[in-house]
N, C-alpha and C positions, 0 to 999 in steps of 0.2 A: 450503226453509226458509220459515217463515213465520212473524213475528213471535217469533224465536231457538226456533222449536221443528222439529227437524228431522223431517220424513216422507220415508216412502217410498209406493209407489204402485203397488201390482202388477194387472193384468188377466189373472184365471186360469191362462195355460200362463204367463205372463211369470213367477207365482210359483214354480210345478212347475219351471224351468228357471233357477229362481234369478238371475235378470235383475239387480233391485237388488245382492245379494251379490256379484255379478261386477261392477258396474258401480263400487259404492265399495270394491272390489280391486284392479280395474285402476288407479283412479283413486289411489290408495295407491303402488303398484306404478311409475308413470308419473309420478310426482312432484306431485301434486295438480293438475291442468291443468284439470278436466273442471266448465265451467260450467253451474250449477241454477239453472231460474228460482226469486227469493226474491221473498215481498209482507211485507205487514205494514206498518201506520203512515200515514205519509204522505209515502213514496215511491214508492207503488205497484208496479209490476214491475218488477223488476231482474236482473240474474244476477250471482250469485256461487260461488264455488268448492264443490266438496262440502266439506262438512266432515270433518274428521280423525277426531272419533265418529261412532257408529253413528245409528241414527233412532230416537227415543224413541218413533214413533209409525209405525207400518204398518200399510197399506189394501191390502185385496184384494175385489175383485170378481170373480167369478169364477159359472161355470156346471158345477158337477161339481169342484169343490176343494174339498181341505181343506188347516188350515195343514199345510204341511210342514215341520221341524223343520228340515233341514239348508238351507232358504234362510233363514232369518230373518239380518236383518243391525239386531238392534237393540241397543241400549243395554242397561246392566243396571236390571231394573225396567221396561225398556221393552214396551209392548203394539204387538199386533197384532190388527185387526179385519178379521175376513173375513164376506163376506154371500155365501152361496151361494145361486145363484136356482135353483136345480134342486130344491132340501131347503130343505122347512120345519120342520127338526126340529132341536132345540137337541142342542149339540156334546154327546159323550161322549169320554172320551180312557182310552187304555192306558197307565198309565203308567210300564211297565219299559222300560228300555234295552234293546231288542232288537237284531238286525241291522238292521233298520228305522227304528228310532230309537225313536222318541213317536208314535203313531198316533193322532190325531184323526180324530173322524167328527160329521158334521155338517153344517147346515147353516148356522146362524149361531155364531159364534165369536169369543170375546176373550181371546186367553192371552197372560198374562206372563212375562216372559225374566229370571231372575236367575242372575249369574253367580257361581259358589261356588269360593271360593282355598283350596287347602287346602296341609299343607307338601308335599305329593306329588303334587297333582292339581288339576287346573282341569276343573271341567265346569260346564254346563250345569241348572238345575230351572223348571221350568214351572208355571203356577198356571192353570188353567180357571176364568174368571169367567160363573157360570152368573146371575150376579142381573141380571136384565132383564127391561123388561116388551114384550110386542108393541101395539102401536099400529093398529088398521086403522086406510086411509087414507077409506077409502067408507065410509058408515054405513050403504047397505043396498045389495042386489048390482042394481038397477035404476039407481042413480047410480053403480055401478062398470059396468055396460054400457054406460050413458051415456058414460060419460068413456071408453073402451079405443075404444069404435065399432069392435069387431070387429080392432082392428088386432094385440092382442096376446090370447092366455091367460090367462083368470086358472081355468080351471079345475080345475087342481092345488093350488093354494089361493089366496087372496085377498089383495091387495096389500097390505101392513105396513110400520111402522117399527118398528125394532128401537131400544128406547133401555137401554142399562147405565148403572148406577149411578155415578157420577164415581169415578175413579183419579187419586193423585197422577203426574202426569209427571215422567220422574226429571229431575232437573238432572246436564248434563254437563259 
């Protein structure tokens, strides 16, 4: 929690094996026990309980991921951001319910999760937010040599911020 807006936090296989999902079910399941570090204000770090809703906002960093459908643990409205370092190629998504679910591909990604009541059926729809602009970090590739000193790759493409367009956070 951070300033009453709830995240989750995945590191590539942590998303693939659905870590958060399991972690605010258990925590559900166990009677709420399970304390998250919270900031925000001017109390600085603290821990408090998970919260009873889901995370209006998920992070995934990851190398060779994409989101997967059946770990999201978000709110309805709620986004997930995932930065894949392996692919510099903006998401493309399938969007039938297969055996598989919803197949994203990509490399950088922001989908949102609304949840659809109906009198017979409760699922799931997804929205791919493709409006974003890329950012280099270095303005020319001698002040990105400069800066790596050989310690990492920028071969495969060149360092970037990825910025999207503002989304409202849903209220829970």
């Amino acid at each position: 929690l951070m300033d009453n807006i709830t995240f989750t936090l995945e590191i590539c296989l942590d998303h693939s094996r659905h870590v958060a999902l399991d972690s605010f079910m258990a925590n559900l399941v166990t009677g709420s026990k399970t304390m998250i570090p919270s900031g925000g204000g001017d109390t600085g770090l603290t821990l408090t309980a998970i919260p009873n809703h889901q995370a209006q906002i998920s992070l995934v960093s990851s190398a060779g991921m994409v989101v997967n459908e059946k770990s999201l643990v978000l709110a309805h409205g709620g986004s997930i951001f995932l930065q894949d370092g392996l692919s510099n190629d903006s998401s493309t998504w399938e969007g039938s319910h297969g055996e598989e679910g919803i197949l994203f591909d990509g490399g950088t990604e922001q989908v949102r999760r609304y949840a659809v009541l109906t009198p017979t059926d409760v699922f799931f729809e997804y929205a791919l937010n493709n409006r974003f602009h890329k950012h280099r970090i270095y303005s020319n590739d001698d002040e990105l040599t400069d800066a790596f000193n050989n310690t990492f790759s920028a071969m495969v493409y060149k360092p970037h911020i990825v910025v999207y367009r503002p989304v409202k956070i849903p209220v829970v």
